[in-house]
N, C-alpha and C positions, 0 to 999 in steps of 0.2 A: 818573436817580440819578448825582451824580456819583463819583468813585474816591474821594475821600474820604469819603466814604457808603456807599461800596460797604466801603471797606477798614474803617471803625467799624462796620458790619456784623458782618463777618466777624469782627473782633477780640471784639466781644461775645458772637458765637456761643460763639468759642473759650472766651474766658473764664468762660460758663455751663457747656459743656462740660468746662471741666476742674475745675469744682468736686466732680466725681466719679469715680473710677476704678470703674467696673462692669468684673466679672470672671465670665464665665460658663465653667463647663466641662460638655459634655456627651458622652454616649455613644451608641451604638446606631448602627443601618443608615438607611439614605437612599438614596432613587434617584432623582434628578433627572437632565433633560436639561440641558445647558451648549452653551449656542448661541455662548458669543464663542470667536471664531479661536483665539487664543493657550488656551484655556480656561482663565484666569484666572474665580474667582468674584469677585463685588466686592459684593454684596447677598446679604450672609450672612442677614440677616431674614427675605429675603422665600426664599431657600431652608430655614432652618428651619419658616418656615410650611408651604411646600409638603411638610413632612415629614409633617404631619399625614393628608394623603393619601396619600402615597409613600413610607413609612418608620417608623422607629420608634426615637424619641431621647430620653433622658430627661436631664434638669437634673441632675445628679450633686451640682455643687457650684457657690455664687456668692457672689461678692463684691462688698461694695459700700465704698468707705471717701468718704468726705468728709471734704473740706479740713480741718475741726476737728481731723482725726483719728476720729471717733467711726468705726465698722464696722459693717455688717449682716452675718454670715457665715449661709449654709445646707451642710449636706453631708448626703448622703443616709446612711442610715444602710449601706448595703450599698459604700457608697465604698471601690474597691481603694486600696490603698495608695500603689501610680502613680500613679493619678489624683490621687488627692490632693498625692503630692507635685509633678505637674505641673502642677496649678490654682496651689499656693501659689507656683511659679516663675513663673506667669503674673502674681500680684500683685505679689509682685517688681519683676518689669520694668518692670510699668505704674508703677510707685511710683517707680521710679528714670529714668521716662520723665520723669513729673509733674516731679520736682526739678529735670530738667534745663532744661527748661522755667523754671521758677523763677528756676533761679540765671541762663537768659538772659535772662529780664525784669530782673533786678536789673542787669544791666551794662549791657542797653539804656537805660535808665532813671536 
């Protein structure tokens, strides 16, 4: 393959990827081992799975918006008021990542 295939690759990923800002927020204990040096995690998935053995996490609240604009929200009914207002600063960010993104496609372009 060569880099310009590699790099149209990568750019479609992206741009499939950014058609949606997923927002999870979750709570509860976890016990996992972390094997890398610096103990950075980087495979948050496959450590929430491993929760199902190890721990006990529940979905509190998620977000989903796409590009139209349209939203899926969930919040659990017993959602503290922190959390929630911490998930909805997670949307935030994510929203205001998306745009910038945006407006550097439009100057690249």
């Amino acid at each position: 393959m060569s880099i310009f295939q590699k790099i149209t690759t990568q750019l479609a990923a992206w741009a499939n990827d950014a058609t949606i800002l997923n927002v999870n927020t979750f709570t509860g204990s976890l016990s996992a081992e972390i094997n890398a040096a610096d103990g950075n995690i980087d495979d948050w998935i496959a450590l929430l799975d491993s929760a199902k053995n190890n721990g006990n996490v529940q979905l509190v609240a998620a977000t989903k918006v796409y590009i139209d604009g349209d939203q899926d929200n969930f919040y659990a009914t017993d959602i503290s008021p922190k959390l929630h207002e911490i998930h909805n600063e997670a949307v935030d960010a994510g929203l205001e990542v998306r745009h910038g993104f945006v407006r550097l496609a439009k100057e690249l372009f």
